[in-house]
N, CA, C and O atoms as CSV, one atom per row, in Angstrom:
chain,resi,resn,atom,element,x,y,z
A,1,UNK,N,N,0.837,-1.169,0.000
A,1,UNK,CA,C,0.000,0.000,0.000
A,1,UNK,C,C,0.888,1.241,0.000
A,1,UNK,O,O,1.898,1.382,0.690
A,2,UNK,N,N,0.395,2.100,-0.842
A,2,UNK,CA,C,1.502,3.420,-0.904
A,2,UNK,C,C,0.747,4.273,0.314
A,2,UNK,O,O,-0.440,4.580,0.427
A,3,UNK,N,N,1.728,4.503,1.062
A,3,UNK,CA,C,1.700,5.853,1.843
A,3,UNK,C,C,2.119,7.073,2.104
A,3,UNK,O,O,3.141,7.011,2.788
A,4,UNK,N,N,1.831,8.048,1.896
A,4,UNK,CA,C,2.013,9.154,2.026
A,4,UNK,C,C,2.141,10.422,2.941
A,4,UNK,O,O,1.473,10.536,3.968
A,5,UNK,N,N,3.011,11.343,2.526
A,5,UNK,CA,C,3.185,12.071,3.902
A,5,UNK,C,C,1.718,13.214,4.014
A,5,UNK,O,O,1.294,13.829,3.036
A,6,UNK,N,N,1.164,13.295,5.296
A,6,UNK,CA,C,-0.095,13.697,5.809
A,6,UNK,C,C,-0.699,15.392,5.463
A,6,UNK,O,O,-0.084,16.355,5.921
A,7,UNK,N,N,-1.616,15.524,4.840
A,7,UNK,CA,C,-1.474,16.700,4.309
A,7,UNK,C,C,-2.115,17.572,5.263
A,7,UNK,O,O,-2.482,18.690,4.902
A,8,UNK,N,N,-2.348,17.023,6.881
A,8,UNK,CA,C,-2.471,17.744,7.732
A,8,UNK,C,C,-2.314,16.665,8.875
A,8,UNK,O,O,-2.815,15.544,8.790
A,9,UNK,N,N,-1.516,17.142,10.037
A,9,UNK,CA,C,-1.273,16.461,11.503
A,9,UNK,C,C,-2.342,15.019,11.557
A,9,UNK,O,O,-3.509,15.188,11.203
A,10,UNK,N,N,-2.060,14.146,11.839
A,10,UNK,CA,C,-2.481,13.138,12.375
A,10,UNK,C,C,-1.983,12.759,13.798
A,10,UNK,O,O,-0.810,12.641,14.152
A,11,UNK,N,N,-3.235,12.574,14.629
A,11,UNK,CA,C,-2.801,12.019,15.794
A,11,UNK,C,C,-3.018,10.489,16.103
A,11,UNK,O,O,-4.181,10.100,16.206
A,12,UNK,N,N,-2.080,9.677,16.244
A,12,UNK,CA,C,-1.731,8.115,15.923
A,12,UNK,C,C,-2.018,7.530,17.429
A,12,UNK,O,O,-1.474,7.850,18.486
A,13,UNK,N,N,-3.034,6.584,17.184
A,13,UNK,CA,C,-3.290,6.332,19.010
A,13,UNK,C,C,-2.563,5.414,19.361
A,13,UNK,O,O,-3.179,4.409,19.716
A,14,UNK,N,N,-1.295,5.351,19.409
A,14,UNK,CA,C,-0.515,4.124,19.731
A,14,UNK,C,C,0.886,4.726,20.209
A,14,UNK,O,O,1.723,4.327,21.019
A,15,UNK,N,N,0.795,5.945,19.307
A,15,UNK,CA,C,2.364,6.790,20.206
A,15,UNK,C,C,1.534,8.468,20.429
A,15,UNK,O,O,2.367,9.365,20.561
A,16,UNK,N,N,0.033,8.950,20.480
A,16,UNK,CA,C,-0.063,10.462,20.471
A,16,UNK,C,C,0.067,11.390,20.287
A,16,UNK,O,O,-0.384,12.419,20.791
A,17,UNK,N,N,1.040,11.089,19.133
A,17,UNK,CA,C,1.405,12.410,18.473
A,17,UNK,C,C,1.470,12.884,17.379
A,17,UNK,O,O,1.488,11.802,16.792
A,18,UNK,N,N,1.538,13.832,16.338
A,18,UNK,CA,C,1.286,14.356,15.602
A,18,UNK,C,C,2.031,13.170,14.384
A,18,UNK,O,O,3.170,12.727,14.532
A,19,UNK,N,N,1.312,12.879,13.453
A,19,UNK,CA,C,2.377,12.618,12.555
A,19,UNK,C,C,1.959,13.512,11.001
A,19,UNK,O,O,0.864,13.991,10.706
A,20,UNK,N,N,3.176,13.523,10.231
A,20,UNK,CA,C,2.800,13.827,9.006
A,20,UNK,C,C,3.542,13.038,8.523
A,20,UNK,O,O,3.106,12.129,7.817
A,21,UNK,N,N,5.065,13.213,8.824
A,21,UNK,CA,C,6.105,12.772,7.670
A,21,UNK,C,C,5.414,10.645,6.937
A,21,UNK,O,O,4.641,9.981,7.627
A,22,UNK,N,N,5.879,10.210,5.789
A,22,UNK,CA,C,5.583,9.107,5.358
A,22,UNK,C,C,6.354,8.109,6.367
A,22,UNK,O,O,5.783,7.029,6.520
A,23,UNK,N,N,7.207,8.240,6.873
A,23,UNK,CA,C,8.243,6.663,7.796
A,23,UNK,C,C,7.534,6.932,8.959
A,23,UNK,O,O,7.388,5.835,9.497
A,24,UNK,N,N,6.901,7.976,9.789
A,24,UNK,CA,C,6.081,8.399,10.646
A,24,UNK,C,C,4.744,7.506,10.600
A,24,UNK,O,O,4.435,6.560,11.325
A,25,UNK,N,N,4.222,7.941,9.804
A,25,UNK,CA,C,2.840,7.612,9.182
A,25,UNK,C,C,2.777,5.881,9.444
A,25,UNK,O,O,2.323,5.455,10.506
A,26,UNK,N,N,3.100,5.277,8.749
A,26,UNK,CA,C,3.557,4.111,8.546
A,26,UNK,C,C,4.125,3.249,9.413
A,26,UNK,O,O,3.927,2.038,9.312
A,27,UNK,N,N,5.111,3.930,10.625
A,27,UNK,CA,C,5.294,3.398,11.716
A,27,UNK,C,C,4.289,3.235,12.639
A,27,UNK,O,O,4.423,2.362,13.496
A,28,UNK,N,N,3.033,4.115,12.607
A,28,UNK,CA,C,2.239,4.556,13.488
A,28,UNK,C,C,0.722,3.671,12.931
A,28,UNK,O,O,-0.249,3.734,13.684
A,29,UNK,N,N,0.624,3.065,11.926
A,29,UNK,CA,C,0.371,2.226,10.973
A,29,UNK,C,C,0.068,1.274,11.310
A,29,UNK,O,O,-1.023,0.742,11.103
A,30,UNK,N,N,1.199,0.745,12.054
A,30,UNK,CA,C,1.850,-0.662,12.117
A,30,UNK,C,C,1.698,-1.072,13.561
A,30,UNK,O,O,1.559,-2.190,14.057
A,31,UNK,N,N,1.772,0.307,14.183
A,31,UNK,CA,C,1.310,0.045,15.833
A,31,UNK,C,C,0.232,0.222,16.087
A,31,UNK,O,O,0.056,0.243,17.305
A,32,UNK,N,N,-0.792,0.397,15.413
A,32,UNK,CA,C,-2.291,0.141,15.587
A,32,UNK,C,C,-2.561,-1.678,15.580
A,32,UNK,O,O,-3.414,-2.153,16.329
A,33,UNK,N,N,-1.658,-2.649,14.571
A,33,UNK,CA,C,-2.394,-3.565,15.235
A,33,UNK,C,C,-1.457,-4.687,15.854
A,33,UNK,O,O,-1.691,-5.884,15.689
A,34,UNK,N,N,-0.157,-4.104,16.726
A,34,UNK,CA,C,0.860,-4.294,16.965
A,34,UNK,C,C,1.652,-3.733,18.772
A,34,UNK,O,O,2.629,-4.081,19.435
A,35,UNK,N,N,0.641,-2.824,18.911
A,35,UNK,CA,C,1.040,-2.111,20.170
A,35,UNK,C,C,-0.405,-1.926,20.972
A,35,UNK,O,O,-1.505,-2.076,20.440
A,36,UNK,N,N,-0.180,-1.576,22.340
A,36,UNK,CA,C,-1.052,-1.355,22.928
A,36,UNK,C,C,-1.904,0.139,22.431
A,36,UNK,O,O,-1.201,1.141,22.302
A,37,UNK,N,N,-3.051,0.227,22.226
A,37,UNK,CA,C,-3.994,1.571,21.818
A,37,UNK,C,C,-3.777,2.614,23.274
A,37,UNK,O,O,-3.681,2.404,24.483
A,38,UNK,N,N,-3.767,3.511,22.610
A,38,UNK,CA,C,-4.206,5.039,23.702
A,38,UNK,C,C,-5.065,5.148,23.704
A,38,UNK,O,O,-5.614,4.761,22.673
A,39,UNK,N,N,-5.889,5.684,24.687
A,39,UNK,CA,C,-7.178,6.569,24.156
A,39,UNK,C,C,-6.864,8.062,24.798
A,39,UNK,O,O,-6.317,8.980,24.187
A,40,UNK,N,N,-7.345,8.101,26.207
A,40,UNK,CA,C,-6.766,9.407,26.935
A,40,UNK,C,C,-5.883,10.219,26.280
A,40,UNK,O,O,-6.215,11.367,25.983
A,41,UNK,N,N,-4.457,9.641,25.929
A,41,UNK,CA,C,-3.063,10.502,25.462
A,41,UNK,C,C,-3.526,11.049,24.419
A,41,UNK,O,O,-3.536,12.278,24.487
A,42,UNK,N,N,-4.060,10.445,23.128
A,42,UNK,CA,C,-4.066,11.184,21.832
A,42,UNK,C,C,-5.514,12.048,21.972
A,42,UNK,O,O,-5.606,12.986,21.180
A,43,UNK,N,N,-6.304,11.904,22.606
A,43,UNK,CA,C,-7.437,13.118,23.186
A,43,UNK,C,C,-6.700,14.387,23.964
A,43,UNK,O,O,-6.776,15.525,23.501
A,44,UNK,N,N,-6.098,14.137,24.990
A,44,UNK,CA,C,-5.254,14.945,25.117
A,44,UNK,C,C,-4.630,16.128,24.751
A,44,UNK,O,O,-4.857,17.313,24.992
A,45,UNK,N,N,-3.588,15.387,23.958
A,45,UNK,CA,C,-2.787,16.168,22.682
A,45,UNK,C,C,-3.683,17.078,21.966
A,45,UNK,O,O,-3.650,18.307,21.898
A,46,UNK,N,N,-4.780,15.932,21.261
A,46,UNK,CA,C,-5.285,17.122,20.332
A,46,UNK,C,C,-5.914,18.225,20.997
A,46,UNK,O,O,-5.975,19.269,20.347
A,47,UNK,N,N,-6.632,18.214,22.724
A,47,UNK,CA,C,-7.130,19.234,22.827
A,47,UNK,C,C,-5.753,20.014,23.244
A,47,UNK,O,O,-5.721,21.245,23.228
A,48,UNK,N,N,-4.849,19.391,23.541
A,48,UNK,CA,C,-3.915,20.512,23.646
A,48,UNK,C,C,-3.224,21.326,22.757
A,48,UNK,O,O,-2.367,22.144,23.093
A,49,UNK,N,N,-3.807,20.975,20.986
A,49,UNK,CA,C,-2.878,21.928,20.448
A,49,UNK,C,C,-4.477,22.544,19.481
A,49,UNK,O,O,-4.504,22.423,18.257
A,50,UNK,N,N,-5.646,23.152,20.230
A,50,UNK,CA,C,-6.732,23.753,20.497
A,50,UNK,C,C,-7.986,22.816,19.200
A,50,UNK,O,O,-8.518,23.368,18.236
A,51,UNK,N,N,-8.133,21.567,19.545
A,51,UNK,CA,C,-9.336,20.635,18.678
A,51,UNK,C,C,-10.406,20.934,19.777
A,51,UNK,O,O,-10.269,20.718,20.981
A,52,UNK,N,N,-11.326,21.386,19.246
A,52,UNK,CA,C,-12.444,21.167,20.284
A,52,UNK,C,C,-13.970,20.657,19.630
A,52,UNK,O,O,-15.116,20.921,19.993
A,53,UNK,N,N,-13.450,19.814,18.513
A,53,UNK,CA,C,-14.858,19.283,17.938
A,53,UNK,C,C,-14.125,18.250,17.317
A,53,UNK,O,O,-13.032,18.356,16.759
A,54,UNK,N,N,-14.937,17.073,17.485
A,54,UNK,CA,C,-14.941,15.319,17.451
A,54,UNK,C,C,-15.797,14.808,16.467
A,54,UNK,O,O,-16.880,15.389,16.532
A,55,UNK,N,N,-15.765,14.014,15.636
A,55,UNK,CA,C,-17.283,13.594,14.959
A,55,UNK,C,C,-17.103,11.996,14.962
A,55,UNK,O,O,-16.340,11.552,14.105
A,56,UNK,N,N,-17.723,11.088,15.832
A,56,UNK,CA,C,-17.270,9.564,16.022
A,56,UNK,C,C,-18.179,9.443,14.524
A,56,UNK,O,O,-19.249,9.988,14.253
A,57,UNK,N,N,-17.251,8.435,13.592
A,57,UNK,CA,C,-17.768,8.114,12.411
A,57,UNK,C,C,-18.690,6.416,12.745
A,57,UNK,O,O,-17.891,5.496,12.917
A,58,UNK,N,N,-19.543,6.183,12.796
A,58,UNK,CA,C,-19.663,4.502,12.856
A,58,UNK,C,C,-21.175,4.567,13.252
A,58,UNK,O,O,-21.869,5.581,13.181
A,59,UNK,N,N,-21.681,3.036,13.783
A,59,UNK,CA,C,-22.764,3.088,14.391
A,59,UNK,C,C,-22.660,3.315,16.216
A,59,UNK,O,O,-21.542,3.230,16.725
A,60,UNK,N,N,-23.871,3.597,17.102
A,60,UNK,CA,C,-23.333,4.132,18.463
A,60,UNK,C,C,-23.065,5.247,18.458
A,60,UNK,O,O,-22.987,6.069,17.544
A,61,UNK,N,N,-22.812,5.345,20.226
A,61,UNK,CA,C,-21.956,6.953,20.584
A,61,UNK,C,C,-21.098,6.392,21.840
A,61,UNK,O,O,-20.895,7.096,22.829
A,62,UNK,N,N,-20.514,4.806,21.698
A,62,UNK,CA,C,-19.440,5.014,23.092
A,62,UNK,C,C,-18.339,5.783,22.807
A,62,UNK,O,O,-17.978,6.487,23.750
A,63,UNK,N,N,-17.596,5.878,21.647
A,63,UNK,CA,C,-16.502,6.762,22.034
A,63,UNK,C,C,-17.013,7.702,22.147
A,63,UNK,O,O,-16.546,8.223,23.160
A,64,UNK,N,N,-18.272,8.768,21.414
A,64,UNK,CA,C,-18.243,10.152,21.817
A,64,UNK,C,C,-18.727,9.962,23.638
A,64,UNK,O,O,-18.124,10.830,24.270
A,65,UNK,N,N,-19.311,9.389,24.252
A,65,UNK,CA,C,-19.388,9.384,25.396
A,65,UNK,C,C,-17.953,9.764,26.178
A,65,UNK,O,O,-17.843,10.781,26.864
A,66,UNK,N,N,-16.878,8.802,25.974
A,66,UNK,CA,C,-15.817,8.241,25.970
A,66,UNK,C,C,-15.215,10.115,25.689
A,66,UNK,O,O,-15.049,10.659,26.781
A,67,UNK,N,N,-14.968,10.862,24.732
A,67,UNK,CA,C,-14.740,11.659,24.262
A,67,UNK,C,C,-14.706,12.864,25.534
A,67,UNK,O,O,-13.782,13.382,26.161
A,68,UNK,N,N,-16.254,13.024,25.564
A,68,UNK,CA,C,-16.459,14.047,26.472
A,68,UNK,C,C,-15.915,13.883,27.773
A,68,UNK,O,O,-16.125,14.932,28.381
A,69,UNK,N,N,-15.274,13.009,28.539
A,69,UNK,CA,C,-14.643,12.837,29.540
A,69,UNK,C,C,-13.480,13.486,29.440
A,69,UNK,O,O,-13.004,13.932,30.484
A,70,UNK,N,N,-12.884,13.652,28.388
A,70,UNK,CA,C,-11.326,13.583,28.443
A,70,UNK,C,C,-11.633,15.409,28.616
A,70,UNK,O,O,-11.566,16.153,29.594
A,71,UNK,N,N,-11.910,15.596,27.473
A,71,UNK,CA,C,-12.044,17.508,27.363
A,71,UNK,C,C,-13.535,17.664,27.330
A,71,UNK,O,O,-14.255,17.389,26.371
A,72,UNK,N,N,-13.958,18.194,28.630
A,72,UNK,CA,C,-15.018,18.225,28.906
A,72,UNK,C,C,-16.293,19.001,28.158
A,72,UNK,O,O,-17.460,18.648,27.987
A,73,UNK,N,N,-15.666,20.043,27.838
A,73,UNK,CA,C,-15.745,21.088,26.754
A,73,UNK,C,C,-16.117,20.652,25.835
A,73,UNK,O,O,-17.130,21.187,25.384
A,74,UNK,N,N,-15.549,19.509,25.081
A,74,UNK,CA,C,-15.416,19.501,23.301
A,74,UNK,C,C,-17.144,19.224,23.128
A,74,UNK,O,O,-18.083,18.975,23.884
A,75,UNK,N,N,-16.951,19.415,21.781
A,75,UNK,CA,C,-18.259,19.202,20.431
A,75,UNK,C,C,-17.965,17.931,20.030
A,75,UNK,O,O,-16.888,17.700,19.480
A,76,UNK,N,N,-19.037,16.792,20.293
A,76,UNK,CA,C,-19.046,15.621,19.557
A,76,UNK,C,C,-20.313,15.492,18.792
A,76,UNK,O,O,-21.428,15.806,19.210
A,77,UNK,N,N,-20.088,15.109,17.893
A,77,UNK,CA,C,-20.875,14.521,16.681
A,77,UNK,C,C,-20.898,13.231,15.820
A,77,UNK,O,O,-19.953,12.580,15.373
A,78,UNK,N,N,-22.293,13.033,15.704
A,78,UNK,CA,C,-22.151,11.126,14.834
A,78,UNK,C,C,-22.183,11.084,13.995
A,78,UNK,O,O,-23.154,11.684,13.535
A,79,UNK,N,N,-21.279,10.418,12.971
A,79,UNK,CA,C,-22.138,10.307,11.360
A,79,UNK,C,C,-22.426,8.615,11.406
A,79,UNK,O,O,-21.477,7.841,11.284
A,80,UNK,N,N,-23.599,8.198,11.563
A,80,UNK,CA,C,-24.165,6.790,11.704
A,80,UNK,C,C,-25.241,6.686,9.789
A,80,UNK,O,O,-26.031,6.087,9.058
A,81,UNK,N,N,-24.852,7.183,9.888
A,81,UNK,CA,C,-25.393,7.157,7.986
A,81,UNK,C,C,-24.470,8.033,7.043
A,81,UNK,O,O,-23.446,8.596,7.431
A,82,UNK,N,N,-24.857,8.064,6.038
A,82,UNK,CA,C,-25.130,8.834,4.717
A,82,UNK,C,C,-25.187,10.287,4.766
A,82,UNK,O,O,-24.546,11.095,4.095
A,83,UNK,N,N,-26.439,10.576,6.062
A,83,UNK,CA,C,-27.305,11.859,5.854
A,83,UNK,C,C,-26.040,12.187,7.008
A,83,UNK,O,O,-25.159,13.029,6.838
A,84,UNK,N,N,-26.174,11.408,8.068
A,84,UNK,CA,C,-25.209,12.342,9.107
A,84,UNK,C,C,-23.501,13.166,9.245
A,84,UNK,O,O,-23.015,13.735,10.222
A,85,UNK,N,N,-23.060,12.998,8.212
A,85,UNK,CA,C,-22.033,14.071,7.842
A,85,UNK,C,C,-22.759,14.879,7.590
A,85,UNK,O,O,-23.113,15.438,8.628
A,86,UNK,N,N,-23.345,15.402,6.484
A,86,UNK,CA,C,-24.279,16.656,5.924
A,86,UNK,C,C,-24.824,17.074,7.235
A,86,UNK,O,O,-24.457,18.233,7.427
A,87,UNK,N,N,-25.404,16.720,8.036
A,87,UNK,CA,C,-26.090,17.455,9.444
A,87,UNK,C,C,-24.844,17.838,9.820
A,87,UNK,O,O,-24.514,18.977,9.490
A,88,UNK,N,N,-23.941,17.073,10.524
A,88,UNK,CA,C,-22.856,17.564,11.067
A,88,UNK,C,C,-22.561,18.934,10.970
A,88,UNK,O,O,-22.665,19.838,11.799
A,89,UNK,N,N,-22.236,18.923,9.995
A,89,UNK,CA,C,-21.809,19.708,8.843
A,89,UNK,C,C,-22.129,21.188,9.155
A,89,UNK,O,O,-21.484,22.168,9.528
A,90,UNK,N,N,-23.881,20.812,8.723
A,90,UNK,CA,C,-24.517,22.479,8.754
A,90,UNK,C,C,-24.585,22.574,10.422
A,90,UNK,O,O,-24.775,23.692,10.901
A,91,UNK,N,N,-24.498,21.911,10.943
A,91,UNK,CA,C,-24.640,22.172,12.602
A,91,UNK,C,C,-22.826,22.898,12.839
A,91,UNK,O,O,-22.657,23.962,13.434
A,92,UNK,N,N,-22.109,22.395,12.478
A,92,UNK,CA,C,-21.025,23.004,12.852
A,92,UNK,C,C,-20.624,24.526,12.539
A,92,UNK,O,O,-19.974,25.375,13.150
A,93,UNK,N,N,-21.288,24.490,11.341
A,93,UNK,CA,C,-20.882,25.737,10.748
A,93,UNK,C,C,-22.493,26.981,11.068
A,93,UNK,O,O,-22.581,28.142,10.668
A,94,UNK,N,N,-23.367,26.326,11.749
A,94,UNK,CA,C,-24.432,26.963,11.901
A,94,UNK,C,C,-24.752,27.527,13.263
A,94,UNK,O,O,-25.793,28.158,13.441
C-alpha cells in the first residue's frame, strides 16, 4: 500500500502524536495492530494543540461518550449514515 506524507497532523493512538512525515505515518500504521492503543493521550494532545470538535464516524456513541470525559468542553458529533455528515456539517458551521 503506498503511503504518504499527511497533508495535515495526524494524531496516531498508539504513540499520540502528531504525525505527518511518510516513515512516521507508517510506523504509526503498524502500531495500531501491533502495540497497545491510547485513548486518553491522543485526546489529550489534540485538545492541547486547540481541537475542540470530534465527529465519532460509525454506528453508536461510546466513544463520543468516551470523548467528552477527556475535554469536557469539546463538540461531539455522529455520522451513523449517509445523511449524518451533511447534518454535522450544517450544525457546525451553523
Amino acid at each position: 500500500m503506498e503511503v504518504r506524507d499527511a497533508r495535515f497532523p495526524t494524531i496516531g493512538n498508539a504513540v499520540a502524536l502528531p504525525l505527518a512525515a511518510t516513515a512516521s505515518v507508517r510506523r504509526a500504521l503498524l502500531g495500531q495492530i501491533s502495540e497497545p492503543l491510547l485513548w486518553e493521550d491522543p485526546l489529550r494532545s489534540m485538545a492541547g494543540t486547540g481541537v475542540d470538535t470530534y465527529v465519532e464516524v460509525g454506528p453508536g456513541n461510546v466513544l463520543s461518550d468516551l470523548v467528552r470525559r477527556i475535554p469536557p468542553e469539546a463538540r461531539v458529533f455522529n455520522a451513523q449514515d449517509r445523511e449524518s455528515p451533511e447534518d454535522t456539517l450544517k450544525e457546525r458551521s451553523g
